[in-house]
C-alpha positions as a Markdown table, in Angstrom:
| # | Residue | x | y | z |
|---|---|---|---|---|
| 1 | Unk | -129.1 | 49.8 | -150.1 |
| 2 | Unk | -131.6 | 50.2 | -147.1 |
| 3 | Unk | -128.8 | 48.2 | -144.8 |
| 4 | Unk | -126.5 | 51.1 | -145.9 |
| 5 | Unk | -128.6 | 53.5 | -144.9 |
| 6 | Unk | -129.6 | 52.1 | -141.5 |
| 7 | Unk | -126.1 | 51.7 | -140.7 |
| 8 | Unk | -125.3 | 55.2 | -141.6 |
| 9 | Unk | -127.9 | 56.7 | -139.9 |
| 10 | Unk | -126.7 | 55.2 | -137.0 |
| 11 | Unk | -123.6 | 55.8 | -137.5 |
| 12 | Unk | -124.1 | 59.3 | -137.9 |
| 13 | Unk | -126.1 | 59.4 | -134.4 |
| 14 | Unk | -123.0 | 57.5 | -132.9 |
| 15 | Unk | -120.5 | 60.4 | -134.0 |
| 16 | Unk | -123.2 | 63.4 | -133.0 |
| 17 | Unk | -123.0 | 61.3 | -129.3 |
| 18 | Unk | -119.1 | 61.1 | -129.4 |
| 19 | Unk | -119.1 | 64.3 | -130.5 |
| 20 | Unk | -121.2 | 65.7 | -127.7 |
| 21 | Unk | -119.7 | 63.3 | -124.9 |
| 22 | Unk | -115.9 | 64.5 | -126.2 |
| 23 | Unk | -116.7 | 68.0 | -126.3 |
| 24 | Unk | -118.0 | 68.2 | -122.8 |
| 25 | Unk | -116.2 | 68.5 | -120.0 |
| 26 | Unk | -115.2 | 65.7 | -117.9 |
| 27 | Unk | -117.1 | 65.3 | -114.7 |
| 28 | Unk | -116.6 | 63.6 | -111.3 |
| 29 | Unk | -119.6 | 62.3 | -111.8 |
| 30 | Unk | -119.6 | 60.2 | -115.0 |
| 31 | Unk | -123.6 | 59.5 | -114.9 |
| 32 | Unk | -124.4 | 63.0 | -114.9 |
| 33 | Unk | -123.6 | 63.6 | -118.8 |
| 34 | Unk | -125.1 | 60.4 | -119.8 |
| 35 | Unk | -128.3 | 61.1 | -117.8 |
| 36 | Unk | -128.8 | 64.4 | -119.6 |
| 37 | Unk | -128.8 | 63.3 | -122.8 |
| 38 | Unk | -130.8 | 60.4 | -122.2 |
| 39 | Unk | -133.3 | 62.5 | -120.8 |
| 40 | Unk | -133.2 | 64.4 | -124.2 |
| 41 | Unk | -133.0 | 61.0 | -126.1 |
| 42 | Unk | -136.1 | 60.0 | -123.9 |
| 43 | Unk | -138.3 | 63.2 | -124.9 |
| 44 | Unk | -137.5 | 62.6 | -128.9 |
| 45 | Unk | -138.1 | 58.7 | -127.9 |
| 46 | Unk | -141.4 | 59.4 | -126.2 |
| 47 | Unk | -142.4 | 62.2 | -129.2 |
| 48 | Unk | -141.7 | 59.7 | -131.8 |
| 49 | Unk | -143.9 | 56.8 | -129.7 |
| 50 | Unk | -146.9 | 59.1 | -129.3 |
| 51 | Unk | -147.1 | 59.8 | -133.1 |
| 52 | Unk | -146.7 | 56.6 | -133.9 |
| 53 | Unk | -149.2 | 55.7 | -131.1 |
| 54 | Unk | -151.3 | 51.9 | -132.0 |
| 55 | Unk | -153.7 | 50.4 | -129.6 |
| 56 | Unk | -151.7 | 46.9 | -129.3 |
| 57 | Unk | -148.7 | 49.2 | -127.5 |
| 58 | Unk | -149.4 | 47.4 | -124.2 |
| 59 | Unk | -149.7 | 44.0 | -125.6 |
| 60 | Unk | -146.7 | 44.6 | -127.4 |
| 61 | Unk | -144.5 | 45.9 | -124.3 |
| 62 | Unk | -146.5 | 43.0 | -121.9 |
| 63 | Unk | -144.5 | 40.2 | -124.7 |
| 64 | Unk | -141.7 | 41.8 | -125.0 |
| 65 | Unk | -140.9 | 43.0 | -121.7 |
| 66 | Unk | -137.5 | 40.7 | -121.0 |
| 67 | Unk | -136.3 | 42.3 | -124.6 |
| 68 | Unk | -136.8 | 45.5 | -123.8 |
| 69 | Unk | -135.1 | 44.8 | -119.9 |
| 70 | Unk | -132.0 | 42.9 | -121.7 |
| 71 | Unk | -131.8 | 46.2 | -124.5 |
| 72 | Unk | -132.2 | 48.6 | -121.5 |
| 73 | Unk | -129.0 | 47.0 | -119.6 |
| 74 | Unk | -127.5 | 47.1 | -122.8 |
| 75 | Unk | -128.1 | 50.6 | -123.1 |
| 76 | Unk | -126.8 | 51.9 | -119.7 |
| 77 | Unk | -123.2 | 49.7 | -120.5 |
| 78 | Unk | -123.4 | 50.8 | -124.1 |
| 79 | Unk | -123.6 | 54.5 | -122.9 |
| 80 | Unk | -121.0 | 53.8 | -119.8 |
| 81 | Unk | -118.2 | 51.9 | -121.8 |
| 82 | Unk | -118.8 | 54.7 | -124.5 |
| 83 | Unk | -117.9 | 57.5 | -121.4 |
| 84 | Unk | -115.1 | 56.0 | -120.4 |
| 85 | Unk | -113.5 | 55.5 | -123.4 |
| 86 | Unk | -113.8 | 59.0 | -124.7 |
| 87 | Unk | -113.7 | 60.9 | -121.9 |
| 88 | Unk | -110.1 | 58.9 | -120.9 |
| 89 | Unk | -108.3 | 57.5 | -123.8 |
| 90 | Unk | -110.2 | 59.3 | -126.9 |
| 91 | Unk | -112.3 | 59.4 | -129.9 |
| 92 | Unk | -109.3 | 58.0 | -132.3 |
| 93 | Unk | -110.4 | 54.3 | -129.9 |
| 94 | Unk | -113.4 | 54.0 | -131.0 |
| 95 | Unk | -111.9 | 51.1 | -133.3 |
| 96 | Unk | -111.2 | 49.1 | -130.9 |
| 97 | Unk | -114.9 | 48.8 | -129.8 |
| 98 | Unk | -115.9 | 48.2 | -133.3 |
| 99 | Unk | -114.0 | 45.3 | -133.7 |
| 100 | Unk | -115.3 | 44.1 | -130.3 |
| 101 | Unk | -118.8 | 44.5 | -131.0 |
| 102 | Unk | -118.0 | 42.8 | -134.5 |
| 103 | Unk | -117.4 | 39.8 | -131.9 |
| 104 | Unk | -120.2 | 40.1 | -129.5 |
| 105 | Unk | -122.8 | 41.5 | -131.9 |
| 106 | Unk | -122.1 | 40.1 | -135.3 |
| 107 | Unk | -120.4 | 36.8 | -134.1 |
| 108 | Unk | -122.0 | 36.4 | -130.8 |
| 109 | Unk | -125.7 | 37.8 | -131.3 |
| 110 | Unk | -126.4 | 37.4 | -135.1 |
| 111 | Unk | -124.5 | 33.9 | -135.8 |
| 112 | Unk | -124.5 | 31.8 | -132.7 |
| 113 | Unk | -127.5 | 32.9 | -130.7 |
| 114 | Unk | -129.6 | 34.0 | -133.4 |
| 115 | Unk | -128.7 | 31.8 | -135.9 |
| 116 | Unk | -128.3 | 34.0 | -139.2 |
| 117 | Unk | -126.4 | 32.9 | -142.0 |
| 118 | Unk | -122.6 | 34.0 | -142.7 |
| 119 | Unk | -120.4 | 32.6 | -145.0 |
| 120 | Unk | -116.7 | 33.2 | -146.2 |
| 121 | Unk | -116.9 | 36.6 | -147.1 |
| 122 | Unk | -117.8 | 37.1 | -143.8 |
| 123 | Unk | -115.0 | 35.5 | -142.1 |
| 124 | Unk | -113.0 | 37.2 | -144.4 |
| 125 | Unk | -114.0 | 40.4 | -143.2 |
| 126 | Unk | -113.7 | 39.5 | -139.4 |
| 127 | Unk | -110.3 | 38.3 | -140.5 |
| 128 | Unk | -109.4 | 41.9 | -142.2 |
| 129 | Unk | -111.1 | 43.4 | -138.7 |
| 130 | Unk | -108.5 | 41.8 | -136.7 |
| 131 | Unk | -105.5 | 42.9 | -138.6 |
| 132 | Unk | -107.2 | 46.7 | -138.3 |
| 133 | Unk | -107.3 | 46.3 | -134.8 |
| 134 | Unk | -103.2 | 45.0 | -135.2 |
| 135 | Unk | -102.4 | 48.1 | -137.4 |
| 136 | Unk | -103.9 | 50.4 | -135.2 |
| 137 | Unk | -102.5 | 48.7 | -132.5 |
| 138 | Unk | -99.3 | 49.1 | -134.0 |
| 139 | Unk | -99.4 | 52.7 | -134.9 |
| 140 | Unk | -100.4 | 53.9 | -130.8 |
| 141 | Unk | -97.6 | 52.3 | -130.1 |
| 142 | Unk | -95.8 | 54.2 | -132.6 |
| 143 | Unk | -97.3 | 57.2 | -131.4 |
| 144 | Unk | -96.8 | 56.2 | -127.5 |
| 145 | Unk | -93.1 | 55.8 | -128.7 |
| 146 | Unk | -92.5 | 59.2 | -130.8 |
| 147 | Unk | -94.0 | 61.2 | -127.8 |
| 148 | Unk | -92.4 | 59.1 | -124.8 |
């Protein structure tokens, strides 16, 4: 149950961010919406740290330092890739970065480099994954056709 609600909580942070992102206007400068609420991310961050504040922070940082440099990089794509898509194609495609980060994080992450179990089920589902991403393949196209 505590999986669940992880995943919805972030999930529900996800759709407050493509939410926000959607509903702004599009700029010519693509970093300056991402900056801002970063910097607002960064002061809830920071809030969060301080109360939580434990005198082996340093050490902690000082061995985990390439972690936390490999998460930030992922970050800034994460929160470019997610401008991009939204701000040019749409919410509705956020589908097709779900399946893809069921391939690089799932697959890629959890099962080769790191090793976790899977078993049928799970191909299973990777298999029903792909034939969303078909489907809603098929019905843009659909879509693309009835409007063109």
């Amino acid at each position: 149950m505590k999986v669940f609600l992880f995943a919805l909580l972030a999930a529900m942070g996800n759709a407050l961010f493509v939410y926000g992102q959607r509903g702004s206007q599009i700029s010519a400068n693509p970093f300056q919406f991402i900056l801002s609420a970063l910097v607002i991310c960064t002061i809830l961050f920071l809030v969060c740290s301080l109360a939580n504040k434990s005198p082996l922070d340093v050490d902690y940082l000082m061995k985990n330092l390439r972690f936390i440099l490999i998460s930030g990089v992922g970050f800034f794509l994460t929160f470019i890739g997610f401008y991009w898509l939204y701000s040019q194609h749409g919410a509705a495609n956020y589908i097709i970065y779900a399946l893809l980060s069921i391939f690089t994080t799932s697959i890629g992450v959890g099962i080769i480099i790191f090793r976790e179990p899977f078993n049928q089920y799970h191909v299973i589902a990777g298999l029903l994954a792909v034939a969303a991403i078909l489907s809603y393949g098929l019905g843009q196209h659909k879509l693309t056709t009835l409007s063109g």
